[in-house]
C-alpha positions as a LaTeX table, in Angstrom:
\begin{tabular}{lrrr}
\hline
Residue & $x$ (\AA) & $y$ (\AA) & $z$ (\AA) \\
\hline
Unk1 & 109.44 & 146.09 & 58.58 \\
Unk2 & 113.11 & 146.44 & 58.31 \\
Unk3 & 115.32 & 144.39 & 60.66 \\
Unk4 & 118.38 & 145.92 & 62.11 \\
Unk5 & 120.50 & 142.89 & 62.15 \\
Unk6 & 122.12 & 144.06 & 64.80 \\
Unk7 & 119.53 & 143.63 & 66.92 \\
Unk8 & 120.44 & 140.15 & 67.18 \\
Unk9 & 123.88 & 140.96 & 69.18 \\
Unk10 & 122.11 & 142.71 & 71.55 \\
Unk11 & 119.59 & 140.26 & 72.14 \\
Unk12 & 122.10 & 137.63 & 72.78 \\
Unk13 & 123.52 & 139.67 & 75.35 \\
Unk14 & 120.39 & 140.48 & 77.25 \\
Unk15 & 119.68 & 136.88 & 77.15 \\
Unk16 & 122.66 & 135.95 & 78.40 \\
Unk17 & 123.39 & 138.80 & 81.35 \\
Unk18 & 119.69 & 138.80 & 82.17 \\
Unk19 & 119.68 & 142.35 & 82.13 \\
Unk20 & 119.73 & 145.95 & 80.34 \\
Unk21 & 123.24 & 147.12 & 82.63 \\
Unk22 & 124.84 & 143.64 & 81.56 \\
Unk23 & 124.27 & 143.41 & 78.39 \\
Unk24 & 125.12 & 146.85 & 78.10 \\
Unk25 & 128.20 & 146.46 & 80.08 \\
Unk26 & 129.27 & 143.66 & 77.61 \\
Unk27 & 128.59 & 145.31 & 74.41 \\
Unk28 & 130.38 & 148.61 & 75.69 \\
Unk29 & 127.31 & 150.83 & 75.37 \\
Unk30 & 125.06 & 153.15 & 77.43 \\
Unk31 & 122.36 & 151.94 & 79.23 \\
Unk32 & 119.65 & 154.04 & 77.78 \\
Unk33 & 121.31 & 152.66 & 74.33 \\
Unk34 & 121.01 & 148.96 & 75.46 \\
Unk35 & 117.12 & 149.82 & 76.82 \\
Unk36 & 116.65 & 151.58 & 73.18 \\
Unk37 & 117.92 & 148.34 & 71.83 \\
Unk38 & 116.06 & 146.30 & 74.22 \\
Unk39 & 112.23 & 148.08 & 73.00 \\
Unk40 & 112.88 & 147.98 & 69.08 \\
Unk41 & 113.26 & 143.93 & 70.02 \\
Unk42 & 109.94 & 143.93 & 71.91 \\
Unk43 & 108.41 & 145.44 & 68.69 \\
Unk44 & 109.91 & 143.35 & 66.17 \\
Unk45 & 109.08 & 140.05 & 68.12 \\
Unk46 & 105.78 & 141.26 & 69.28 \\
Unk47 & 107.29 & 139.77 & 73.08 \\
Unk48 & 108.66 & 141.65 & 76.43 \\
Unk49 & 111.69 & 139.24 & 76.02 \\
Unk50 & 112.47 & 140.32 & 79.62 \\
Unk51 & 110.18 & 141.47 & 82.70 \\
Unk52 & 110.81 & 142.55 & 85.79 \\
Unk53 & 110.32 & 140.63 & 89.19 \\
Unk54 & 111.30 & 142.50 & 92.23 \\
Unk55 & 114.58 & 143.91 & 92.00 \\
Unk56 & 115.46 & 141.68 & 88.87 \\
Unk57 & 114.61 & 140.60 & 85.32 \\
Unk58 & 113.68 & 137.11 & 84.32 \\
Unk59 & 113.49 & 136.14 & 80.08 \\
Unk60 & 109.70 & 135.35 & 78.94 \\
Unk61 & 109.11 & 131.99 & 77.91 \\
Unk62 & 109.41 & 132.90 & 74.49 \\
Unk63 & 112.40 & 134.12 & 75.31 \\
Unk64 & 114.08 & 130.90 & 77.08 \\
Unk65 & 113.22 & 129.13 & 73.52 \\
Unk66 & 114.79 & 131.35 & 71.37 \\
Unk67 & 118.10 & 131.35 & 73.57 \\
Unk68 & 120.33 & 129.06 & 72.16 \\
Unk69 & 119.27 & 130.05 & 68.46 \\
Unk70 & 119.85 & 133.52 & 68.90 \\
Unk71 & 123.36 & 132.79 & 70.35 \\
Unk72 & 124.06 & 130.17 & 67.30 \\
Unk73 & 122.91 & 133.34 & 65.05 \\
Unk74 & 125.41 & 135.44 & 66.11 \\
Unk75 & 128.14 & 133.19 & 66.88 \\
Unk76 & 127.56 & 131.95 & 62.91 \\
Unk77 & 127.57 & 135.77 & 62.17 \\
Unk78 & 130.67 & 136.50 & 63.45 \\
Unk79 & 132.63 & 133.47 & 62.21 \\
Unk80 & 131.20 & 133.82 & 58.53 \\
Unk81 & 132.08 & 137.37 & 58.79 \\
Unk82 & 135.60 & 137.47 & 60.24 \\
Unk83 & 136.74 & 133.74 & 58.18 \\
Unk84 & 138.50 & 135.31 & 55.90 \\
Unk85 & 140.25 & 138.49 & 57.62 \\
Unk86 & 143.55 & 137.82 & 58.14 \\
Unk87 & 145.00 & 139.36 & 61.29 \\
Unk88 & 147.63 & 142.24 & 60.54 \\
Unk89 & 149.35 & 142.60 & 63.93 \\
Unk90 & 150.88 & 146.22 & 62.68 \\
Unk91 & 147.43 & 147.98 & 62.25 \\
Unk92 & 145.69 & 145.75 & 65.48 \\
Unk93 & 144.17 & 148.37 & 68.07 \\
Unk94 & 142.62 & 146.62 & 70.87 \\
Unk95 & 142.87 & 146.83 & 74.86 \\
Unk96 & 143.35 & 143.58 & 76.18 \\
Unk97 & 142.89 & 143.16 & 79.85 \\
Unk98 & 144.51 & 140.27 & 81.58 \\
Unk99 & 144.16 & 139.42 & 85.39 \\
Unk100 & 147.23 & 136.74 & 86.58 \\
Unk101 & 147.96 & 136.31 & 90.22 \\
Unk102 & 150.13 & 139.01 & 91.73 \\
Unk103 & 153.37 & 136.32 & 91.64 \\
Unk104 & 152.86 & 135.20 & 87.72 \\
Unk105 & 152.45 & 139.10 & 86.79 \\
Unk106 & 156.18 & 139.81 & 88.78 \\
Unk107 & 157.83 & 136.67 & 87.16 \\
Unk108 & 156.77 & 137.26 & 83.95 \\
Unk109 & 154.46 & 140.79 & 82.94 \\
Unk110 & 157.62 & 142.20 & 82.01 \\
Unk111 & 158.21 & 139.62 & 79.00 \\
Unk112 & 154.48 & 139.33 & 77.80 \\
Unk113 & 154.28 & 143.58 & 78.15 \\
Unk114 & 157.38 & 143.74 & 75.94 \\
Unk115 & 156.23 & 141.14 & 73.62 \\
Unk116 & 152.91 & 142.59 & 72.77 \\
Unk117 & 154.62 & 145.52 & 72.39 \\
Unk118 & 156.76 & 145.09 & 69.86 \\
Unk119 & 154.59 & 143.17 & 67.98 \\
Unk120 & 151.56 & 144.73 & 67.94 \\
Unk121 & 152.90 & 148.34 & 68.93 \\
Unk122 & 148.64 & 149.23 & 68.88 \\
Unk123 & 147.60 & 147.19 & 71.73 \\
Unk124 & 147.14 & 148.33 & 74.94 \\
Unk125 & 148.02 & 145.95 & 77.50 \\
Unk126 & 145.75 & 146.31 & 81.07 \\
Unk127 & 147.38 & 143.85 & 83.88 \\
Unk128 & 145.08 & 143.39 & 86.60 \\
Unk129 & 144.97 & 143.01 & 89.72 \\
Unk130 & 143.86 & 139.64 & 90.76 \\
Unk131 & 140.97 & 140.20 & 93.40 \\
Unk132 & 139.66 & 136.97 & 93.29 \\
Unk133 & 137.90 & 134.11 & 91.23 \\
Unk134 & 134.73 & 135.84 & 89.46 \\
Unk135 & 133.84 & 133.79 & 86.09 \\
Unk136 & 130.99 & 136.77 & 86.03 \\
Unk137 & 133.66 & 139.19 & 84.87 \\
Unk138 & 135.25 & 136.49 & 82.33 \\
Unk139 & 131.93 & 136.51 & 81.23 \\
Unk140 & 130.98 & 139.91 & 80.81 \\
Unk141 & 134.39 & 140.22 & 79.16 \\
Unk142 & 135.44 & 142.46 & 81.52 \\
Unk143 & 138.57 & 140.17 & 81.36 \\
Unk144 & 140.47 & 138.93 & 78.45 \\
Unk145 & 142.43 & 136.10 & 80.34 \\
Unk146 & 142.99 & 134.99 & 84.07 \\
Unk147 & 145.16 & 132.41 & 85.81 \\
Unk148 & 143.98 & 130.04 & 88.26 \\
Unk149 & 145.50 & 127.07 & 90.16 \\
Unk150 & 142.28 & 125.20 & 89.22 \\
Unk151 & 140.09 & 124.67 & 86.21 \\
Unk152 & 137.04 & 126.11 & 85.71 \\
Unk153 & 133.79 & 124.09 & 86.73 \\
Unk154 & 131.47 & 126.38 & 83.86 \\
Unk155 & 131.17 & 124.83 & 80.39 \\
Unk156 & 131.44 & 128.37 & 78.80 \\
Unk157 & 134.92 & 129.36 & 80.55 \\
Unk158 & 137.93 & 127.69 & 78.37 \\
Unk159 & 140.99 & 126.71 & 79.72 \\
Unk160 & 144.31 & 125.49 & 79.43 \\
Unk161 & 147.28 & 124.22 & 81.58 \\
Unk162 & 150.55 & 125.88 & 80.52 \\
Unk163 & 152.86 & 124.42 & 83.59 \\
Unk164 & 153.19 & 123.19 & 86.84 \\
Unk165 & 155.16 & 124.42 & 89.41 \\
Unk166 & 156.32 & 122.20 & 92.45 \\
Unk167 & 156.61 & 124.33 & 96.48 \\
Unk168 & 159.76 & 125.28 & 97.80 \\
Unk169 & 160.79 & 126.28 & 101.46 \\
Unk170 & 161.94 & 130.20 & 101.35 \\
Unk171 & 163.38 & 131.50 & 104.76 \\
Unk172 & 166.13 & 134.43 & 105.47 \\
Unk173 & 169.50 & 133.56 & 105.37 \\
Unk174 & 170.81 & 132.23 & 108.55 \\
Unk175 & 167.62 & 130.89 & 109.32 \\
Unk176 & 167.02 & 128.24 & 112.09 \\
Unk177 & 165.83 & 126.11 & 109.56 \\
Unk178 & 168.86 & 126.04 & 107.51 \\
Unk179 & 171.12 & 124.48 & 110.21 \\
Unk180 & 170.98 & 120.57 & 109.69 \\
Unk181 & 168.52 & 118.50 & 107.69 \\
Unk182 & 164.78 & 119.87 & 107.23 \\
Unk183 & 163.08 & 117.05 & 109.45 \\
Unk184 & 158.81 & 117.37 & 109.65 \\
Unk185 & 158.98 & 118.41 & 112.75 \\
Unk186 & 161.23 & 121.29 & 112.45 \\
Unk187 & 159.18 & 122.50 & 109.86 \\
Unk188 & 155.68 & 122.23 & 111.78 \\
Unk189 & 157.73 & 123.84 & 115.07 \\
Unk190 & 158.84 & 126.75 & 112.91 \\
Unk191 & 155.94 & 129.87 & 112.33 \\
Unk192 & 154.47 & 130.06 & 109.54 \\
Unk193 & 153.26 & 133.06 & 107.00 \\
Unk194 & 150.14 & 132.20 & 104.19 \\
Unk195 & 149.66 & 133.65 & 100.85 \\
Unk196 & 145.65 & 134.00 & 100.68 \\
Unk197 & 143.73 & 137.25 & 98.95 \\
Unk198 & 141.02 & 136.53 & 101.56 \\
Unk199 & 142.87 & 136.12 & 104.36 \\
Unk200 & 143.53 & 132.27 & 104.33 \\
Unk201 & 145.51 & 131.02 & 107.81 \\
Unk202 & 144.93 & 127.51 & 106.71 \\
Unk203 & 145.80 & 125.78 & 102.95 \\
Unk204 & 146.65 & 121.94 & 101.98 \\
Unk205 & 149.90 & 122.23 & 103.54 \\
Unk206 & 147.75 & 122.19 & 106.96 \\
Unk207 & 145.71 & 119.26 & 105.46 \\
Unk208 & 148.86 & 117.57 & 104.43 \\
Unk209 & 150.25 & 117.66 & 107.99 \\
Unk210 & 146.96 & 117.04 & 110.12 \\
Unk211 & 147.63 & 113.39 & 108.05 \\
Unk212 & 150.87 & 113.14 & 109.69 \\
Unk213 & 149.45 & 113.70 & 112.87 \\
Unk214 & 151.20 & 117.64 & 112.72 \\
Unk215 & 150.04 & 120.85 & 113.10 \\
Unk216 & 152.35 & 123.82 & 111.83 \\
Unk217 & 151.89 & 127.62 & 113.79 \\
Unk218 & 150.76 & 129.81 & 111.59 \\
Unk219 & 151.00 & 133.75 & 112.44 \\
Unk220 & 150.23 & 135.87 & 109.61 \\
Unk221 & 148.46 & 135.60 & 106.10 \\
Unk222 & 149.73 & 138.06 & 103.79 \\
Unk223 & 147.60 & 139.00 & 100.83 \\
Unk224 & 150.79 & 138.96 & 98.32 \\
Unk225 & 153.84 & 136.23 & 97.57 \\
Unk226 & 155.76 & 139.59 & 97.62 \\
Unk227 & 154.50 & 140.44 & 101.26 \\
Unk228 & 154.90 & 137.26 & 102.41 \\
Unk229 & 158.72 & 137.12 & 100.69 \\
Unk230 & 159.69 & 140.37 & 101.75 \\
Unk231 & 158.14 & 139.21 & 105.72 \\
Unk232 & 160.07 & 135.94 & 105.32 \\
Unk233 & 163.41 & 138.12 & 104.89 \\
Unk234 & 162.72 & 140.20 & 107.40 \\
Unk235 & 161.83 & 137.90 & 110.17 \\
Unk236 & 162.03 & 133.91 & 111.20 \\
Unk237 & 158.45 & 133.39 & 109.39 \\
Unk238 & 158.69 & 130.45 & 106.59 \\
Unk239 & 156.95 & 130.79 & 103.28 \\
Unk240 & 155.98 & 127.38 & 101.12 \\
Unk241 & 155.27 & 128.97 & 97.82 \\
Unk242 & 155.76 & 127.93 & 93.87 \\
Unk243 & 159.33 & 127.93 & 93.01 \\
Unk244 & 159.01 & 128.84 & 89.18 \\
Unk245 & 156.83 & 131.97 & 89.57 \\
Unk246 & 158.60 & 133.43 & 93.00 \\
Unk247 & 162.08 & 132.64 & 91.63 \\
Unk248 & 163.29 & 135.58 & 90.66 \\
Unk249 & 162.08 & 137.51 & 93.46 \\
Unk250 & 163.53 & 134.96 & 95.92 \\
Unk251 & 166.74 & 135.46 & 94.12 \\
Unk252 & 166.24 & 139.21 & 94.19 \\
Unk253 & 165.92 & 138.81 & 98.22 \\
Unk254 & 168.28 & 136.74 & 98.48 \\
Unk255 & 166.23 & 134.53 & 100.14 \\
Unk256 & 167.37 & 130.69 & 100.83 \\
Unk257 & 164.88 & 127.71 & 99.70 \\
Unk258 & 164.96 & 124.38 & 100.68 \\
Unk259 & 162.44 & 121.49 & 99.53 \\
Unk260 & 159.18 & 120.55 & 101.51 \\
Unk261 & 160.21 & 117.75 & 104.47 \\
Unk262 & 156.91 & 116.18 & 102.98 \\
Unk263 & 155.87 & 115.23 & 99.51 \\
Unk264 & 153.07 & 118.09 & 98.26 \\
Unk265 & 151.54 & 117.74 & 94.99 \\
Unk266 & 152.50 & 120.12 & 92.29 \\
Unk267 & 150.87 & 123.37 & 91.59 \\
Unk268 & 148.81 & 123.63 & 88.47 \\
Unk269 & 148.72 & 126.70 & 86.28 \\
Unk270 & 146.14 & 127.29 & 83.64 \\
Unk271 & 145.07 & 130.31 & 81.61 \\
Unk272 & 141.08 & 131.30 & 81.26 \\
Unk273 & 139.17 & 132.79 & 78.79 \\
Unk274 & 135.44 & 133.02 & 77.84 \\
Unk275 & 134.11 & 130.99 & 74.73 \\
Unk276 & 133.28 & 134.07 & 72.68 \\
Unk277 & 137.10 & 134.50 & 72.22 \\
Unk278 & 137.56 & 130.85 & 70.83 \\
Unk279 & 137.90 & 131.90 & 67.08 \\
Unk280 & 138.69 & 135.35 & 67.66 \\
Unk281 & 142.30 & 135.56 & 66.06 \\
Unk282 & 143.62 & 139.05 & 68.20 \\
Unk283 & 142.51 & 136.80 & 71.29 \\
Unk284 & 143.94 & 133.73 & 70.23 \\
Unk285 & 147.54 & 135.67 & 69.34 \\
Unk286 & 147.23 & 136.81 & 72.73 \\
Unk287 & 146.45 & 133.65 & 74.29 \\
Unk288 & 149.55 & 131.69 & 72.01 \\
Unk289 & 151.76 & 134.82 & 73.37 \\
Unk290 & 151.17 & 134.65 & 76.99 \\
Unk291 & 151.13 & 130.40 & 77.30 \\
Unk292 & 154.87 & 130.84 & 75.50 \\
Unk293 & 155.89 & 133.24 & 78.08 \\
Unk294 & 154.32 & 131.80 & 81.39 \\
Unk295 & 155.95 & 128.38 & 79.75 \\
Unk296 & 159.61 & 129.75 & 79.86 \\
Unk297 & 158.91 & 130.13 & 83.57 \\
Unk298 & 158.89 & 126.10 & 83.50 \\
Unk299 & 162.17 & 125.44 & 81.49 \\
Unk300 & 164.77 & 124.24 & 83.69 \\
Unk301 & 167.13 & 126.50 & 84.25 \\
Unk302 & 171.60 & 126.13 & 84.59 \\
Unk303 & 173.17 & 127.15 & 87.58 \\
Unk304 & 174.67 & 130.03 & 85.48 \\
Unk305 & 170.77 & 131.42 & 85.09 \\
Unk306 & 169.04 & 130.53 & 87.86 \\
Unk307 & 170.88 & 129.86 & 91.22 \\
Unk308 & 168.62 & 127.91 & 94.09 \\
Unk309 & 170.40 & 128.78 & 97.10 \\
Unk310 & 170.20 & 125.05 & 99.55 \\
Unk311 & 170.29 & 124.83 & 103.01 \\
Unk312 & 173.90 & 124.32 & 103.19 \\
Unk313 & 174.29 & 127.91 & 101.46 \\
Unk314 & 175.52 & 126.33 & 98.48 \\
Unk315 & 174.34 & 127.46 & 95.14 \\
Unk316 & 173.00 & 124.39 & 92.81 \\
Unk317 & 170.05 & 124.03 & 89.87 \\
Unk318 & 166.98 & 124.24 & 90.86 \\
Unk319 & 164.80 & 120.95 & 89.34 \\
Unk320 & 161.85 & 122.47 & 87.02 \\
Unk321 & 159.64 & 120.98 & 84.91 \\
Unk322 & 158.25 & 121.89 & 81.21 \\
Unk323 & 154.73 & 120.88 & 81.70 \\
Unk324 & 153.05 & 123.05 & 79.34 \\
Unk325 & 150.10 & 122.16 & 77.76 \\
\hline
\end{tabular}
């Protein structure tokens, strides 16, 4: 019997997702092509490599011991394959798809947009929305690369931490808050807005000042830094956020930012990506691309580029910090 070599892709997939709309998912197929796929593998191995149980489909025993070989196979395959292709940026034509938190993608999409563009004028470029943490979907390589204030607990999601960014104050000019020193108390009198996807009323901040003995009034969550900036202008609410990636928009506001009354640590940033990607050279261009351009967001800027508006109405530098990795 022949053997489609092939064959060995897909089974890695439906090894790994568990099942035929997974694997198919990942591979960018049909269905019925991925269930084709799926019975010309039951023939050659002479085993159901994966049956059904309720709603669901568990691997065969078989199956479970052939796992990690399979995926060796292919990962072998594709390195042995692709070791010696160089990677000509003029003729690349890929869609990458990269998912950042709505406040990186306003500070800095722009630059890595432009960037890809003009040197690989073929790839697409497909900034995502950020709904939330779902390794499943870095997995399924659904997404290219994510951001995330935290690293990633799963031994198959890579990472890497391209800055740090420390919290600023932002209130409207004029602000209560802006008359006389920033004491604690002032700051857990004043009311508060959030920046939470899910709806968050609470964060460390709160933790941070139950310590102190404090509790701080929050009114509103807003599921954007640009909400909660454009609320924070438009009202007495205060805003802690990062002051790297909301910078510009601050600025754009006109917004006034003081430091926290109480020391917060800083805020780490790190890109994600799933393992398959590790020695794929488009990926790792991309990956080299966007830490350079998140990392500008870190280098401390002059008071001719980047004004930080203080209390006092007074423009100075802000203090930043080139923590890349």
């Amino acid at each position: 019997m022949q053997l489609d070599l092939n064959l060995l892709t897909a089974l890695d997939a439906l090894l790994e997702e568990g099942s035929v709309a997974g694997a198919a998912a990942r591979l960018h197929v049909t269905s019925p092509a991925m269930s084709r796929s799926l019975g010309r593998i039951r023939k050659a191995t002479g085993d159901q490599i994966l049956v059904r149980t309720g709603r669901s489909m568990v691997p065969t025993t078989r199956a479970l011991a052939m796992r990690a070989e399979v995926h060796a196979l292919v990962q072998q395959a594709h390195q042995l394959l692709s070791a010696q292709q160089e990677l000509d940026l003029a003729a690349l034509d890929r869609v990458f798809t990269v998912r950042w938190h709505d406040a990186l993608t306003a500070a800095c999409g722009t630059a890595l947009t432009s960037a890809v563009h003009q040197q690989a004028p073929g790839v697409r470029l497909r900034l995502s929305a950020e709904p939330g943490r779902d390794d499943a979907e870095l997995r399924r390589g659904e997404i290219d690369l994510e951001s995330s204030s935290s690293a990633p607990v799963l031994p198959h999601i890579r990472h890497r931490l391209v800055g740090s960014d420390r919290l600023v104050v932002a209130v409207r000019p004029g602000h209560p808050l802006t008359a006389g020193p920033l004491s604690l108390e002032r700051y857990a009198a004043a009311e508060h807005v959030t920046v939470s996807r899910r709806g968050n009323l609470r964060d460390p901040i709160d933790d941070a000042l139950t310590t102190r003995g404090l509790e701080r009034h929050v009114v509103a969550a807003g599921p954007t830094a640009a909400f909660a900036l454009q609320l924070a202008l438009d009202t007495d609410l205060v805003v802690t956020l990062p002051d790297a990636v909301t910078r510009t928009a601050r600025e754009q506001l006109g917004l006034t930012t003081m430091p926290p009354p109480l020391p917060l640590p800083d805020v780490p940033l790190y890109l994600l990506w799933h393992q398959r990607y590790d020695d794929d050279r488009a990926h790792a261009w991309l990956r080299e691309l966007a830490t350079g351009t998140v990392q500008a967001l870190f280098t401390p800027p002059t008071a001719s580029q980047h004004p930080l508006t203080n209390r006092t109405g007074k423009d100075g530098c802000a203090r930043g910090e080139d923590c890349g990795s």
